[in-house]
PyMOL Python script that loads the backbone (N, CA, C, O; Angstrom):
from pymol import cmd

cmd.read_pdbstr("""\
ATOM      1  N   UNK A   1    -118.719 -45.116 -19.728  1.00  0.00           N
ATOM      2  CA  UNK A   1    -119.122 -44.508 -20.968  1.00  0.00           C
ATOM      3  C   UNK A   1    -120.617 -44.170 -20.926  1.00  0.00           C
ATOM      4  O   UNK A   1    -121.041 -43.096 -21.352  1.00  0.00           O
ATOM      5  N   UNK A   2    -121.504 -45.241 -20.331  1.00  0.00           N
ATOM      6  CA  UNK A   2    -123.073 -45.133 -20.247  1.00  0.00           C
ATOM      7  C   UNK A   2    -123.271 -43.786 -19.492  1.00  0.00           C
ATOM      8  O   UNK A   2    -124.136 -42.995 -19.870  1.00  0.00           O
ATOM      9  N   UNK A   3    -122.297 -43.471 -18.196  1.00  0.00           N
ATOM     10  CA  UNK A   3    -122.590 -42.235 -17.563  1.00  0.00           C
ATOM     11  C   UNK A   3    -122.287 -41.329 -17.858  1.00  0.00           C
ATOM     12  O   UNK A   3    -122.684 -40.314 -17.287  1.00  0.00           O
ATOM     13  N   UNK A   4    -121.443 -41.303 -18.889  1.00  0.00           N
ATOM     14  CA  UNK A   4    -120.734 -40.003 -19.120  1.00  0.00           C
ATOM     15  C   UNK A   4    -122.145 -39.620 -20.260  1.00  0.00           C
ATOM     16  O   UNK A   4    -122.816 -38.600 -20.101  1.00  0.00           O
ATOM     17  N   UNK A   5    -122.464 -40.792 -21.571  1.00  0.00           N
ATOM     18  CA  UNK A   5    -123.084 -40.283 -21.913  1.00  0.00           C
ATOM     19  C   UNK A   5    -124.669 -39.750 -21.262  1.00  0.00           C
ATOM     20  O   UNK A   5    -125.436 -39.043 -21.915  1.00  0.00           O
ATOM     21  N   UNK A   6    -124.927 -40.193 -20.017  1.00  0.00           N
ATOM     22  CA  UNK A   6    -126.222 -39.804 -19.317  1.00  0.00           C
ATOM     23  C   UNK A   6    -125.876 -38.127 -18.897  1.00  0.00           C
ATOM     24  O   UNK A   6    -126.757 -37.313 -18.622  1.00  0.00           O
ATOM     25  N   UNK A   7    -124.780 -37.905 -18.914  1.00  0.00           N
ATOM     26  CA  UNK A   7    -124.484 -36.936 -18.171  1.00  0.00           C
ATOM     27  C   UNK A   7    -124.454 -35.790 -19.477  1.00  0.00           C
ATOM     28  O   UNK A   7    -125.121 -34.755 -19.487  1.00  0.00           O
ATOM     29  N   UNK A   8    -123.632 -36.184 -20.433  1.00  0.00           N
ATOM     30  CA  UNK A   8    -124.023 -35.301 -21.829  1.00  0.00           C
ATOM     31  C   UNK A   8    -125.622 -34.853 -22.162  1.00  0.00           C
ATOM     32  O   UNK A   8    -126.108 -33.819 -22.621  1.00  0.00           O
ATOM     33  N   UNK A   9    -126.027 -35.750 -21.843  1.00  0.00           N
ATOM     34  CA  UNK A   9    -127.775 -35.591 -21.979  1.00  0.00           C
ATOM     35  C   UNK A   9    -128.475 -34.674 -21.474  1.00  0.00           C
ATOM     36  O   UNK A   9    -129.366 -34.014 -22.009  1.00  0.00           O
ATOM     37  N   UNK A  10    -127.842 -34.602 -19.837  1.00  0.00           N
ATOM     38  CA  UNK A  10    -128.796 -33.604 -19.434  1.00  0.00           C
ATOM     39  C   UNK A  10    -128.384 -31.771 -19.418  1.00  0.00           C
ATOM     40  O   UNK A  10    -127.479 -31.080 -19.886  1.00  0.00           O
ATOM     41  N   UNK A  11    -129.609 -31.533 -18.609  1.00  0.00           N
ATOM     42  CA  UNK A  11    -129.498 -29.910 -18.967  1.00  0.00           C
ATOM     43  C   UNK A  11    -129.430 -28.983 -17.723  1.00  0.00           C
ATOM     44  O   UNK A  11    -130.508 -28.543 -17.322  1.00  0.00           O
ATOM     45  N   UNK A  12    -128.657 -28.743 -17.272  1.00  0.00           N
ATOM     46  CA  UNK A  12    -127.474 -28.338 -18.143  1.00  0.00           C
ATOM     47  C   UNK A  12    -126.469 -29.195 -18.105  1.00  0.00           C
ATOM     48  O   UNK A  12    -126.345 -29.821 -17.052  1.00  0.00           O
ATOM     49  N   UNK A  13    -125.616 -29.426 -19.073  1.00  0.00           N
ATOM     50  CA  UNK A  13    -124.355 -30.546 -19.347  1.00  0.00           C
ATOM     51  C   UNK A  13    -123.133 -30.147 -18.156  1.00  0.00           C
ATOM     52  O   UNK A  13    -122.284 -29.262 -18.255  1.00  0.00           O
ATOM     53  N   UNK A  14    -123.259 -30.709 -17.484  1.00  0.00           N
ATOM     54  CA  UNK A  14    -121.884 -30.722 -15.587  1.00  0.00           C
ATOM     55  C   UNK A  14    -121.704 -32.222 -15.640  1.00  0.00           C
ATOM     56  O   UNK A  14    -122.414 -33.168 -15.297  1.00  0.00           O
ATOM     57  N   UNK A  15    -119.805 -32.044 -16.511  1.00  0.00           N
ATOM     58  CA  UNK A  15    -119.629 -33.577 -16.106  1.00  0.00           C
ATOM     59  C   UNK A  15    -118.650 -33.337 -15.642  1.00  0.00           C
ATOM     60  O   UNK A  15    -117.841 -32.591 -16.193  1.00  0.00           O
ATOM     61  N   UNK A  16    -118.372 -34.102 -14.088  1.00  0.00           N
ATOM     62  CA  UNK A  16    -118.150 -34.238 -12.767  1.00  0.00           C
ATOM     63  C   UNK A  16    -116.598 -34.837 -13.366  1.00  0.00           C
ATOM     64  O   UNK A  16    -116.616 -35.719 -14.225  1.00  0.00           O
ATOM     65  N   UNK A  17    -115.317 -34.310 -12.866  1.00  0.00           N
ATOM     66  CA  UNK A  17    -113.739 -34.733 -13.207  1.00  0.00           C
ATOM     67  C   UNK A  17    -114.082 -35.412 -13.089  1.00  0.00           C
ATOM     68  O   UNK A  17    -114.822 -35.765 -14.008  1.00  0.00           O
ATOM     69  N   UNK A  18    -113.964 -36.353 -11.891  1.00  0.00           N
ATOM     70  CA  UNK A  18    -114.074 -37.839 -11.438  1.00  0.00           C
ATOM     71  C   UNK A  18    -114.514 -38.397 -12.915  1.00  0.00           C
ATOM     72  O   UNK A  18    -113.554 -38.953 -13.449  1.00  0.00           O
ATOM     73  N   UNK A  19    -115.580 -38.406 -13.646  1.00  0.00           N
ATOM     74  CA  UNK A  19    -115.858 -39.222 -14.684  1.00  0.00           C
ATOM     75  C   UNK A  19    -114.947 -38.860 -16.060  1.00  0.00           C
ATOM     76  O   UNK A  19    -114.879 -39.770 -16.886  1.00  0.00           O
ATOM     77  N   UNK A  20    -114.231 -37.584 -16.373  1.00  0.00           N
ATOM     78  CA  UNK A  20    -113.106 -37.538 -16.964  1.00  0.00           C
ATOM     79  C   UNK A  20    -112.075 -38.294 -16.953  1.00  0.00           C
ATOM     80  O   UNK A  20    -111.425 -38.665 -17.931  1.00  0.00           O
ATOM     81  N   UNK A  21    -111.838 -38.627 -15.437  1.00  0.00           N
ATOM     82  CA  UNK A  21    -110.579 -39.270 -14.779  1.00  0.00           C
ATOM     83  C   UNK A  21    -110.525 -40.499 -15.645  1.00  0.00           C
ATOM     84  O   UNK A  21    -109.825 -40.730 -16.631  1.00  0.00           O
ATOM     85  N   UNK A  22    -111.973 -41.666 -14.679  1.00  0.00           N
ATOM     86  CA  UNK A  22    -112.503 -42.487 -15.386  1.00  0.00           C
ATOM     87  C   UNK A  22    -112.257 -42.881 -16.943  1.00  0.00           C
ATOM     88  O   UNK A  22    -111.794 -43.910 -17.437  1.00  0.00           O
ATOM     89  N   UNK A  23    -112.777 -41.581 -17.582  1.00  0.00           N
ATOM     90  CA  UNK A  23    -112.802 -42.220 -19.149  1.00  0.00           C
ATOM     91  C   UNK A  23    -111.319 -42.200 -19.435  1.00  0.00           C
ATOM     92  O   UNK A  23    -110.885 -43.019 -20.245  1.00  0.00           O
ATOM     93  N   UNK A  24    -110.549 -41.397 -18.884  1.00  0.00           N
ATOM     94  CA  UNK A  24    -109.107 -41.369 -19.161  1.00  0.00           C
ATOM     95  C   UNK A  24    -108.531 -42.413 -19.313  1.00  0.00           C
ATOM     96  O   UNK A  24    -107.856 -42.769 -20.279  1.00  0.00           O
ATOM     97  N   UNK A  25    -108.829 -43.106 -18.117  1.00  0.00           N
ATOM     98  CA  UNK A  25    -108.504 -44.830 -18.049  1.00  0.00           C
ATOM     99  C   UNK A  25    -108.641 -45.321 -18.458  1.00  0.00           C
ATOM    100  O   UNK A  25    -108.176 -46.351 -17.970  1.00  0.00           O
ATOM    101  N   UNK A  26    -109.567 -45.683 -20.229  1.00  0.00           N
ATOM    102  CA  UNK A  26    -110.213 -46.424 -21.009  1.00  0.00           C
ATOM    103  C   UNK A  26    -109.818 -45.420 -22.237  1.00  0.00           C
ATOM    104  O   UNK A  26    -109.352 -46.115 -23.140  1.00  0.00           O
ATOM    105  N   UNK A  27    -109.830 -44.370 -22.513  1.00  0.00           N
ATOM    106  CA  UNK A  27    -109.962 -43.680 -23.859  1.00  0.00           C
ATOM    107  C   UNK A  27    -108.737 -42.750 -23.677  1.00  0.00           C
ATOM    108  O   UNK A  27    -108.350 -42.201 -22.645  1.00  0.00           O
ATOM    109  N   UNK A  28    -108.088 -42.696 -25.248  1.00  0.00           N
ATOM    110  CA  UNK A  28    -107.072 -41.654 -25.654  1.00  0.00           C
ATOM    111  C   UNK A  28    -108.060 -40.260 -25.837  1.00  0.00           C
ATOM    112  O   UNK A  28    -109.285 -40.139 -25.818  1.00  0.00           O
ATOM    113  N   UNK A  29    -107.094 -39.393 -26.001  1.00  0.00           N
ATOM    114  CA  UNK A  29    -107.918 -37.813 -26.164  1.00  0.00           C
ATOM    115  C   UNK A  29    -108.719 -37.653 -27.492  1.00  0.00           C
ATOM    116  O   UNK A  29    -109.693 -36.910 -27.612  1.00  0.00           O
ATOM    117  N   UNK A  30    -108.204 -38.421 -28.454  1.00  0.00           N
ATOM    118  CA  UNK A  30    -109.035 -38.950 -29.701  1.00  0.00           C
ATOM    119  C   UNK A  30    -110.254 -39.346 -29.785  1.00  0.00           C
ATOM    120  O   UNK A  30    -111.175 -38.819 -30.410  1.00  0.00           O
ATOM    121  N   UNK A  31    -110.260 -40.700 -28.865  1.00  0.00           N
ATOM    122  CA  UNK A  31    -111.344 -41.605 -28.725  1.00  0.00           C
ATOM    123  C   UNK A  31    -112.457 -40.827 -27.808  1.00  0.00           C
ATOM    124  O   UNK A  31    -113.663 -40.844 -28.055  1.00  0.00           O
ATOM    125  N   UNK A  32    -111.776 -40.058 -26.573  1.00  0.00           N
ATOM    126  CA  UNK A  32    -112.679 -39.315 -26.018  1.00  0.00           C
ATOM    127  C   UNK A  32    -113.271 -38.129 -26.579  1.00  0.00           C
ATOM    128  O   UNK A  32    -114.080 -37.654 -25.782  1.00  0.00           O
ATOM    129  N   UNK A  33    -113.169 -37.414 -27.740  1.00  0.00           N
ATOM    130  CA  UNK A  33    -113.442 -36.352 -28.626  1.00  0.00           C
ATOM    131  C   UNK A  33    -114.027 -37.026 -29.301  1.00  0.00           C
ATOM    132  O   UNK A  33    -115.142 -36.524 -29.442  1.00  0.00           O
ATOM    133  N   UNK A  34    -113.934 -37.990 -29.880  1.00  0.00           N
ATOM    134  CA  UNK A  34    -115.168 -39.132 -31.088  1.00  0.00           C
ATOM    135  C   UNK A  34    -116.246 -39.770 -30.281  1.00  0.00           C
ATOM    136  O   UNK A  34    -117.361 -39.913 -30.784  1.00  0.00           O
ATOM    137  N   UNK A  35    -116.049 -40.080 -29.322  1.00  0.00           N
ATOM    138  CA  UNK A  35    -117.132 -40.313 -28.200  1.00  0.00           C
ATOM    139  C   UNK A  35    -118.128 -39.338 -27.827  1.00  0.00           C
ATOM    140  O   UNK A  35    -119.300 -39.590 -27.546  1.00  0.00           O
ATOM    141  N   UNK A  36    -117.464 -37.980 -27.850  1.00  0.00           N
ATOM    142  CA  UNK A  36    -118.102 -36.909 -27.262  1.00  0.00           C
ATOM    143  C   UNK A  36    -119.156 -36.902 -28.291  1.00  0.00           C
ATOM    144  O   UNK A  36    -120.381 -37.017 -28.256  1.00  0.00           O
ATOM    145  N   UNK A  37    -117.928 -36.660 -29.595  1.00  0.00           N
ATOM    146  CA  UNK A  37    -119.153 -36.003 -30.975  1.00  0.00           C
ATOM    147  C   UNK A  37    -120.383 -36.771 -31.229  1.00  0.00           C
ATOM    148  O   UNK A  37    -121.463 -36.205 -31.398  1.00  0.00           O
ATOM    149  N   UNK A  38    -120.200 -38.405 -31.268  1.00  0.00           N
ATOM    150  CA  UNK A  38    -121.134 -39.110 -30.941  1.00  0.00           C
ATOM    151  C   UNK A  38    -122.358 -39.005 -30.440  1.00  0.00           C
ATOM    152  O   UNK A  38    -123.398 -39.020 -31.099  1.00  0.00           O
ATOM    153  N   UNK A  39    -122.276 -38.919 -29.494  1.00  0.00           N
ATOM    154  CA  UNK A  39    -123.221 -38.374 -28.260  1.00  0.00           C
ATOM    155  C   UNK A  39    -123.890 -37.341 -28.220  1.00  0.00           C
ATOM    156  O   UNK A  39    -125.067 -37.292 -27.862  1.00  0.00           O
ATOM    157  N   UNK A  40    -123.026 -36.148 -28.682  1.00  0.00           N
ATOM    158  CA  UNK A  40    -123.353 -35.339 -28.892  1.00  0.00           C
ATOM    159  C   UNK A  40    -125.011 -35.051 -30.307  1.00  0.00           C
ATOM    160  O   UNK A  40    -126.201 -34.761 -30.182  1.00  0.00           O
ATOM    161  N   UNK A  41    -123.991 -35.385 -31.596  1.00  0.00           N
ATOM    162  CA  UNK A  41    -124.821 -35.877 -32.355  1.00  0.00           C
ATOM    163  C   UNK A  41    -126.027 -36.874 -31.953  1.00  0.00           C
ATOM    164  O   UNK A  41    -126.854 -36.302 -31.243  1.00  0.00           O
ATOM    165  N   UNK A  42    -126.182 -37.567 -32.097  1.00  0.00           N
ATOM    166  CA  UNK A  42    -126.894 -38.781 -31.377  1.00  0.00           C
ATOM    167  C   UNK A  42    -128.448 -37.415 -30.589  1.00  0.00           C
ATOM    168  O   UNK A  42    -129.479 -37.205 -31.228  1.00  0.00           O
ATOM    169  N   UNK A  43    -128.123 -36.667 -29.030  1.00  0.00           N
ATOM    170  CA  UNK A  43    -128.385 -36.178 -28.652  1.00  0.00           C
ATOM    171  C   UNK A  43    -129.296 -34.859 -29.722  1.00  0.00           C
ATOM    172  O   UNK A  43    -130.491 -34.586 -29.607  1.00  0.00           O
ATOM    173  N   UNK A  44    -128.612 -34.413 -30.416  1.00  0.00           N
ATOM    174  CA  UNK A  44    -128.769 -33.207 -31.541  1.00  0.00           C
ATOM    175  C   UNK A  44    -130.337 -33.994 -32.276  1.00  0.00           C
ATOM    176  O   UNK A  44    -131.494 -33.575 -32.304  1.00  0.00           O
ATOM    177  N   UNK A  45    -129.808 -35.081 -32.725  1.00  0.00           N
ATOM    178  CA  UNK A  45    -130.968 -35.677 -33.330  1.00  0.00           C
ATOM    179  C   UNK A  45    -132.079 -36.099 -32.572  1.00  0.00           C
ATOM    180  O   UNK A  45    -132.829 -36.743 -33.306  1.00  0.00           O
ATOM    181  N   UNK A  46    -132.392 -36.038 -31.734  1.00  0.00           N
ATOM    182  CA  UNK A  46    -133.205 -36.429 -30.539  1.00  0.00           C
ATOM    183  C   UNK A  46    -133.997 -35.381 -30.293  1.00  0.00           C
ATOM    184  O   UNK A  46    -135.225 -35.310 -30.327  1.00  0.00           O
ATOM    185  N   UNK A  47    -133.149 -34.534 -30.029  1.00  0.00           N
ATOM    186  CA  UNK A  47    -134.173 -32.827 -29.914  1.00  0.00           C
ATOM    187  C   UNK A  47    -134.727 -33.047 -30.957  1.00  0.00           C
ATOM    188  O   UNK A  47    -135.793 -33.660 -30.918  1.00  0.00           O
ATOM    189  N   UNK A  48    -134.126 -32.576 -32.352  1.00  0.00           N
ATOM    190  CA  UNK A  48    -134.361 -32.147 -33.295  1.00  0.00           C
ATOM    191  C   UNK A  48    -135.853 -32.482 -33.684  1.00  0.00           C
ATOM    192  O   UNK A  48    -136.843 -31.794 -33.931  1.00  0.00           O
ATOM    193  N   UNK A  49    -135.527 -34.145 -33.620  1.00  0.00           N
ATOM    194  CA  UNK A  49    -136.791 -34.722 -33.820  1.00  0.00           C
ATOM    195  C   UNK A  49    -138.062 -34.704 -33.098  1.00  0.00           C
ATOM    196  O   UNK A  49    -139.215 -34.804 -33.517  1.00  0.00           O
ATOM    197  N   UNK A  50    -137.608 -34.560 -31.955  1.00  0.00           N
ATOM    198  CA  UNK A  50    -138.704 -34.718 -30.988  1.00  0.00           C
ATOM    199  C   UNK A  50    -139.374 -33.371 -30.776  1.00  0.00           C
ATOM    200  O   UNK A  50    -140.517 -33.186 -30.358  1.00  0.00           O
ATOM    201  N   UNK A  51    -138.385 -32.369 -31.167  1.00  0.00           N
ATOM    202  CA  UNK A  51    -138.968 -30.888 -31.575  1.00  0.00           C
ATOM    203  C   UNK A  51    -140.044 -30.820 -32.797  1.00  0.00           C
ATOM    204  O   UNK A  51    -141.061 -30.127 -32.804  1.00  0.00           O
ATOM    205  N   UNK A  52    -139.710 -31.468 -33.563  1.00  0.00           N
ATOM    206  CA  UNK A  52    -140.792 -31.306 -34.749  1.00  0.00           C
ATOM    207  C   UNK A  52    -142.272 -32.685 -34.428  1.00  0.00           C
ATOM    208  O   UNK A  52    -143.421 -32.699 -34.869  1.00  0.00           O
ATOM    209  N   UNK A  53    -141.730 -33.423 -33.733  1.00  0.00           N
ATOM    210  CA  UNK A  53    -142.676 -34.594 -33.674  1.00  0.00           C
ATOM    211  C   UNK A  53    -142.813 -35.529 -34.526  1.00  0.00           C
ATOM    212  O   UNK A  53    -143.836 -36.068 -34.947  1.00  0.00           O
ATOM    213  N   UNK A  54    -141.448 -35.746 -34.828  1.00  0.00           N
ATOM    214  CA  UNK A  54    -141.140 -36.982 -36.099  1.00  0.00           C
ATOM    215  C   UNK A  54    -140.983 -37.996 -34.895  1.00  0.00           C
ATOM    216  O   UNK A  54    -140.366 -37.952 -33.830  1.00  0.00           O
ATOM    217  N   UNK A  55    -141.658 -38.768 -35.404  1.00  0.00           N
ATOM    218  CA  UNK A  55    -141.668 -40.462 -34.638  1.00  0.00           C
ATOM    219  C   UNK A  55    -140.878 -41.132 -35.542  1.00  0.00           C
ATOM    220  O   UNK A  55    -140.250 -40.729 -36.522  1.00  0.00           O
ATOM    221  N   UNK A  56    -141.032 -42.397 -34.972  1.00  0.00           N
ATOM    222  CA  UNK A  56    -140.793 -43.838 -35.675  1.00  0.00           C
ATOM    223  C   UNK A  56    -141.097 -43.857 -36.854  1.00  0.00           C
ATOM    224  O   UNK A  56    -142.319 -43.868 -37.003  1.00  0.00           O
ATOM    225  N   UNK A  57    -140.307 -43.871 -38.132  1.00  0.00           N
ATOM    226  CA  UNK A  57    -140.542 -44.306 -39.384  1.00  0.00           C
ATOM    227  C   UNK A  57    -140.686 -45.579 -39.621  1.00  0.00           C
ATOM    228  O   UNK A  57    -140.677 -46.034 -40.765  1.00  0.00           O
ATOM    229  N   UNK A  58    -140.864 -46.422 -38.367  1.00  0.00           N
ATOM    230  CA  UNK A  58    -141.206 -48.444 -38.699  1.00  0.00           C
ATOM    231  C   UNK A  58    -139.914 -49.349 -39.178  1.00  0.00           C
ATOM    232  O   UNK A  58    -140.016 -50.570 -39.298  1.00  0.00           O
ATOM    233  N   UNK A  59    -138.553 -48.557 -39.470  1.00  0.00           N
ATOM    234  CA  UNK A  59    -137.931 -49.181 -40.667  1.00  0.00           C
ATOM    235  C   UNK A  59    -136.795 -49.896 -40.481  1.00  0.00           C
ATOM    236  O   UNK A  59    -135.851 -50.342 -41.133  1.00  0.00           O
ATOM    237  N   UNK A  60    -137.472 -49.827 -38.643  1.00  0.00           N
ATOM    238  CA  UNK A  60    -135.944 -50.761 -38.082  1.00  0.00           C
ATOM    239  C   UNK A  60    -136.942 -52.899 -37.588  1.00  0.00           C
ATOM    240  O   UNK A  60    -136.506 -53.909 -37.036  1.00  0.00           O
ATOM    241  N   UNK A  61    -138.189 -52.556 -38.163  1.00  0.00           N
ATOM    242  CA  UNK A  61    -139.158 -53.266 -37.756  1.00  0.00           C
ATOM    243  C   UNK A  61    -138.455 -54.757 -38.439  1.00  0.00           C
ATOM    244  O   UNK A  61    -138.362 -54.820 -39.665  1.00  0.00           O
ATOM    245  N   UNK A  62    -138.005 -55.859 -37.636  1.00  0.00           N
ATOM    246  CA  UNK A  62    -137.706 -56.785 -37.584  1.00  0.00           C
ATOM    247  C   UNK A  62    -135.890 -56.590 -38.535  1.00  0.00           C
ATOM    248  O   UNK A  62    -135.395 -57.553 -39.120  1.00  0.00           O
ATOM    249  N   UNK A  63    -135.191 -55.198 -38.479  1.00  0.00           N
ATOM    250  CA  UNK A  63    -134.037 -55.811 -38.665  1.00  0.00           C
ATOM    251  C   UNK A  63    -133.305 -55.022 -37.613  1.00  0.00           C
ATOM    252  O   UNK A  63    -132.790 -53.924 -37.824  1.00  0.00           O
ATOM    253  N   UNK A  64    -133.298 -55.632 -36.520  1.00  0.00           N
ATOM    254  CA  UNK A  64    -132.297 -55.393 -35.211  1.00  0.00           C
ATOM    255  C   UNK A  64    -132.470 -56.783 -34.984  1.00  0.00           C
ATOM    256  O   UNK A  64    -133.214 -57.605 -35.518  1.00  0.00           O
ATOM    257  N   UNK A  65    -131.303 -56.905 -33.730  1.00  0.00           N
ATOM    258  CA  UNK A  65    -130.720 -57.423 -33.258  1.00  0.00           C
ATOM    259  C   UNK A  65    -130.841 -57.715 -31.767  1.00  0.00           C
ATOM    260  O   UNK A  65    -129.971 -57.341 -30.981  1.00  0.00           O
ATOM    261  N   UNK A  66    -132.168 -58.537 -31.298  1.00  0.00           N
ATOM    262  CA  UNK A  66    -132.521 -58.764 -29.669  1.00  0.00           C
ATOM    263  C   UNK A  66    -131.366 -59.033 -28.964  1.00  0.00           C
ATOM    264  O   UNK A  66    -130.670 -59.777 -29.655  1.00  0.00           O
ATOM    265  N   UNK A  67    -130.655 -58.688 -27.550  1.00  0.00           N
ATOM    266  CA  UNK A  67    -129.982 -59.304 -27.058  1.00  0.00           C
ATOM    267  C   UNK A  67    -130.625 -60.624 -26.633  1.00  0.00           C
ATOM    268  O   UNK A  67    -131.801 -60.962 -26.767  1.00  0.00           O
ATOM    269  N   UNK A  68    -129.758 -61.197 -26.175  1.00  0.00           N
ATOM    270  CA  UNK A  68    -130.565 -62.736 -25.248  1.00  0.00           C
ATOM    271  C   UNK A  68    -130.429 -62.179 -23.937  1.00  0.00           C
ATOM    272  O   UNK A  68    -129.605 -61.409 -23.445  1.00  0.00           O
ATOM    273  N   UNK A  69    -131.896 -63.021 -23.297  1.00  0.00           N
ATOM    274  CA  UNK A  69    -131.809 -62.905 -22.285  1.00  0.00           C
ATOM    275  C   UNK A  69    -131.083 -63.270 -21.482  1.00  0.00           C
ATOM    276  O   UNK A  69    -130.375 -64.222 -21.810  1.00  0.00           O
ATOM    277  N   UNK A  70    -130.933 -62.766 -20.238  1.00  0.00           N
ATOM    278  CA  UNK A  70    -129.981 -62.349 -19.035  1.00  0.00           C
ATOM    279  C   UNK A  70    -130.798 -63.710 -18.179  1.00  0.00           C
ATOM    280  O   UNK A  70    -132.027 -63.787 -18.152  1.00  0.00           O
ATOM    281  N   UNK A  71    -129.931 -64.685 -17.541  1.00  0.00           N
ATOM    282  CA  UNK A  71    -130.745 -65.168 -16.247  1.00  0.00           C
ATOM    283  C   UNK A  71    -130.681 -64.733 -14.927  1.00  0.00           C
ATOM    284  O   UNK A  71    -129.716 -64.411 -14.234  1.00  0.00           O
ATOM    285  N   UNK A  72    -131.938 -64.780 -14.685  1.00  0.00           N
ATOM    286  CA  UNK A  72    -132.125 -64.087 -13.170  1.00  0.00           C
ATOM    287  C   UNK A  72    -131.267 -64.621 -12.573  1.00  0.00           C
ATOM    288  O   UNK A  72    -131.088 -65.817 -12.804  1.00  0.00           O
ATOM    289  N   UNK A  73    -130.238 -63.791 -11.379  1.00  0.00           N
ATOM    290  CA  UNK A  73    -129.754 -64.423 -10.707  1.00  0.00           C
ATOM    291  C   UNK A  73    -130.313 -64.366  -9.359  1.00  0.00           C
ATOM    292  O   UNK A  73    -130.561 -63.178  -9.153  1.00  0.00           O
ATOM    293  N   UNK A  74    -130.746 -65.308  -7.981  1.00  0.00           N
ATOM    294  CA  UNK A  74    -131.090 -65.304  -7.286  1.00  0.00           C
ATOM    295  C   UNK A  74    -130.602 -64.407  -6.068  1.00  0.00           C
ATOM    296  O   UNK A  74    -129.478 -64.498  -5.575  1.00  0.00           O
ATOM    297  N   UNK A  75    -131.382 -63.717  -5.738  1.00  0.00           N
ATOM    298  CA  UNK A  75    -130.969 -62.930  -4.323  1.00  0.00           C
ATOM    299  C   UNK A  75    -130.487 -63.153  -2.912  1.00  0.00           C
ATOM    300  O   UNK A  75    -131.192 -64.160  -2.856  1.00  0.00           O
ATOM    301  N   UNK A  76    -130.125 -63.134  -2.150  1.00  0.00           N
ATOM    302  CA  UNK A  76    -129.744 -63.666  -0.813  1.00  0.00           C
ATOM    303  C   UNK A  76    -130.516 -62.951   0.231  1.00  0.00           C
ATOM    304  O   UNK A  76    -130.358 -63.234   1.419  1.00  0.00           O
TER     305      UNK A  76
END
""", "prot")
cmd.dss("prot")
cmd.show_as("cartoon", "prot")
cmd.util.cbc("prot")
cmd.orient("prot")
């Protein structure tokens, strides 16, 4: 899903069957059309904003949700 949406992102938008295949295996034609719009949207607002130079309105400032940290796992 992370690649498909990396792949919506860029410019120009070429997403590779193979990752169709993929989402096939996980998502109905539904879920993959609500996924898309998602993303899509999501994406729309990103330009949009970053076209005009609207930043950060502050207003997510202490109500999210940190993941926990991950422990390193050691290398070989």
């Amino acid at each position: 899903m992370l690649d498909y949406a990396v792949e919506l992102t860029r410019t120009p938008v070429e997403v590779p069957n193979e990752l169709f295949t993929q989402l096939r295996e996980h998502f109905d034609e539904s879920e993959l059309l609500e996924l898309t719009a998602v993303i899509a949207w999501e994406n729309y607002r990103a330009r949009f904003n970053h076209a005009l130079g609207i930043g950060s309105g502050g207003f997510s400032e202490g109500a999210y949700c940190p993941l926990p940290e991950r422990p390193v796992e050691p290398t070989t």
